[in-house]
C-alpha positions in Angstrom: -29.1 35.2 9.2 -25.2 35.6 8.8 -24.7 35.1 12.6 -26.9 31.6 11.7 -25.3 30.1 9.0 -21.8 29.7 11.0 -23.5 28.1 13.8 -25.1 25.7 11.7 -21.9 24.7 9.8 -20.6 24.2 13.1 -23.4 21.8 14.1 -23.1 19.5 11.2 -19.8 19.3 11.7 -20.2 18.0 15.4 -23.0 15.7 14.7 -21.3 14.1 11.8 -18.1 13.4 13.8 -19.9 12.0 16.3 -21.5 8.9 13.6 -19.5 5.8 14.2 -18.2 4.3 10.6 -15.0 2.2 9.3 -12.5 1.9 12.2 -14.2 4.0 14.8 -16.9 1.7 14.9 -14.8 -1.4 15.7 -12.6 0.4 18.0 -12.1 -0.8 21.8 -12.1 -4.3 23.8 -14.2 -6.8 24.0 -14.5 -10.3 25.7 -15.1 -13.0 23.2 -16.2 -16.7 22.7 -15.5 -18.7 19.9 -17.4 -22.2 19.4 -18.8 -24.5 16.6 -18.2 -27.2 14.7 -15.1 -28.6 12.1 -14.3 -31.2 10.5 -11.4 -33.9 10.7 -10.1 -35.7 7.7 -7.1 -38.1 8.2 -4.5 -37.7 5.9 -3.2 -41.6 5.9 -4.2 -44.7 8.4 -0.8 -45.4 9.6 -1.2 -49.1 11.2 -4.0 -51.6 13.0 -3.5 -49.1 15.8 -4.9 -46.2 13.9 -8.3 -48.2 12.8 -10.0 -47.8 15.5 -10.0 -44.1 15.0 -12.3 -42.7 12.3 -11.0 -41.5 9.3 -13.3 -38.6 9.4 -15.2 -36.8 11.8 -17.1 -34.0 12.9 -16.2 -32.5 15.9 -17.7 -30.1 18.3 -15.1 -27.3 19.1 -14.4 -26.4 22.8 -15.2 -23.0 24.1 -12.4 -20.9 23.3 -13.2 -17.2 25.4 -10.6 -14.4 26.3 -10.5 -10.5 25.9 -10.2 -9.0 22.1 -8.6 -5.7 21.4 -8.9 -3.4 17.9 -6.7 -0.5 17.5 -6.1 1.4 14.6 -3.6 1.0 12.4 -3.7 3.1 9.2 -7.0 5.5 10.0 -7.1 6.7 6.1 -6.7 2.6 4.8 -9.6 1.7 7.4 -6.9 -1.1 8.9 -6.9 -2.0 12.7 -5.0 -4.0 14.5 -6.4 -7.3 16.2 -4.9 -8.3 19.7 -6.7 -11.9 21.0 -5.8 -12.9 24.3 -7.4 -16.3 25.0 -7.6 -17.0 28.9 -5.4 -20.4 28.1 -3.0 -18.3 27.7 -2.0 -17.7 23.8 -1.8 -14.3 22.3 -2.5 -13.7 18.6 -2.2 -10.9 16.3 -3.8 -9.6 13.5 -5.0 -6.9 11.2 -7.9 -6.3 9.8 -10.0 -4.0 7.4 -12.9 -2.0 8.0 -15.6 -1.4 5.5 -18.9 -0.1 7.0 -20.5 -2.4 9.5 -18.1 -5.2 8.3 -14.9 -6.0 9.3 -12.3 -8.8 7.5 -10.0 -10.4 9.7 -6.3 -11.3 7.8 -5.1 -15.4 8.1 -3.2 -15.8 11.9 -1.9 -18.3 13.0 -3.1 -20.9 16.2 -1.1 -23.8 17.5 -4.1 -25.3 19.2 -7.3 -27.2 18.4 -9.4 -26.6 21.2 -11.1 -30.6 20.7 -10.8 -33.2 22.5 -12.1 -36.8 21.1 -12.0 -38.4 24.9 -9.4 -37.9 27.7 -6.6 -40.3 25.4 -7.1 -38.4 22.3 -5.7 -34.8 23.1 -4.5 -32.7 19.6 -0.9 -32.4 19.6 1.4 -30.7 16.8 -1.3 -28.7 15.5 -0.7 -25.7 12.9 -4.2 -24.3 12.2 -5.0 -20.8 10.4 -7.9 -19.1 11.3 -9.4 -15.9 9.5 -12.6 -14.4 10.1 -15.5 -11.9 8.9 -17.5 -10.1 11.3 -20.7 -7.8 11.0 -21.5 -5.3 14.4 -24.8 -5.1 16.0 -25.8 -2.3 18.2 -22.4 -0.9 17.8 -21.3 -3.1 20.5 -21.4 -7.1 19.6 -19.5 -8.4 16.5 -20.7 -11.4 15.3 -17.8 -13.0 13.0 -17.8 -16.4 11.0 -14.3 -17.6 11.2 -12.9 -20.0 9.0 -10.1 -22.7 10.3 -7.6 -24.7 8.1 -4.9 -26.6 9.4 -3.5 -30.0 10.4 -3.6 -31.6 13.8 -2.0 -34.9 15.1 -4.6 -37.1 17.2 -3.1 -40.0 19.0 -0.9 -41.5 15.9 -3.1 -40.0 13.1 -2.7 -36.7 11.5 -5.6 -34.9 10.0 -6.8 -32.1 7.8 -8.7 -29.6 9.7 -11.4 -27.7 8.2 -14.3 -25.4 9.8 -17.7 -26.5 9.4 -19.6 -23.1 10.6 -17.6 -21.8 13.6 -18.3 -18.1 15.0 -16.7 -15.9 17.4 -19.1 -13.4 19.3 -17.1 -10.4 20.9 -19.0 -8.1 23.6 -17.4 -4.5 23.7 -16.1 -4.0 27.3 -17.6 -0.4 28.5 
């Protein structure tokens, strides 16, 4: 029975560390997609120009998709660190915080809308925030609702951004 009891501890011990939680579970890369919907307020209708564009619209988002990396960053705080690489090129940072099976992503920082009205309305001059919070499935897809903010210049009207149910899916990479 003594000989027992030691082994036993030691199995516990093993099993336990091997349960995914906090960071551990979010840890690794994944290729994303983001997509959805937001919605365009214009802050002022500048001349007769301007009319013929709406003073508010919603708007399908394009398909933003690239590779998504979470590394820790304070293991006892539960705080990773969020590297998204779209495949247009942009890299954004981030950190985040762990809490079970949920993970809150902190405000960064995007200098792109990825909309486009018709081929003569492209954004330009945008400064949107994005933030997110994501739940994990099968310890390999996180499903996160994002939430945009921002302002965006389309042909000579500026407008308020705002999201109106936009998600990023991430698929861990094994």
């Amino acid at each position: 029975m003594k000989r027992f009891i030691p082994f036993l501890f030691c199995a516990l011990v093993i099993l336990s560390s091997c349960t995914k939680s906090g960071v551990n579970l979010f840890v690794g890369d994944y290729s994303f997609k983001t997509s959805g919907e937001a919605t365009i307020t214009a802050q002022a209708i500048i001349d007769d120009i301007s009319a013929t564009i709406p003073a508010e619209m919603n708007i399908d988002l394009g398909s933003d998709i690239g590779q998504l990396n979470i590394s820790v960053s304070d293991k006892k705080r539960q705080e990773v660190l969020v590297v998204i690489n779209y495949v247009n090129g942009d890299v954004v940072t981030t950190h985040g915080i762990c809490n079970g099976k949920t993970i809150q992503l902190d405000e960064f920082q995007r200098n792109t809308l990825p909309i486009s009205i018709n081929s003569s309305l492209l954004p330009t001059n945008s400064y949107i925030t994005m933030s997110g919070k994501g739940q994990v499935y099968n310890d390999n897809i996180i499903v996160f609702d994002m939430t945009i903010k921002g302002r965006s210049t389309i042909g000579p009207v500026t407008y308020q951004v705002s999201d109106n149910n936009v998600q990023m899916v991430a698929f861990r990479n094994w």
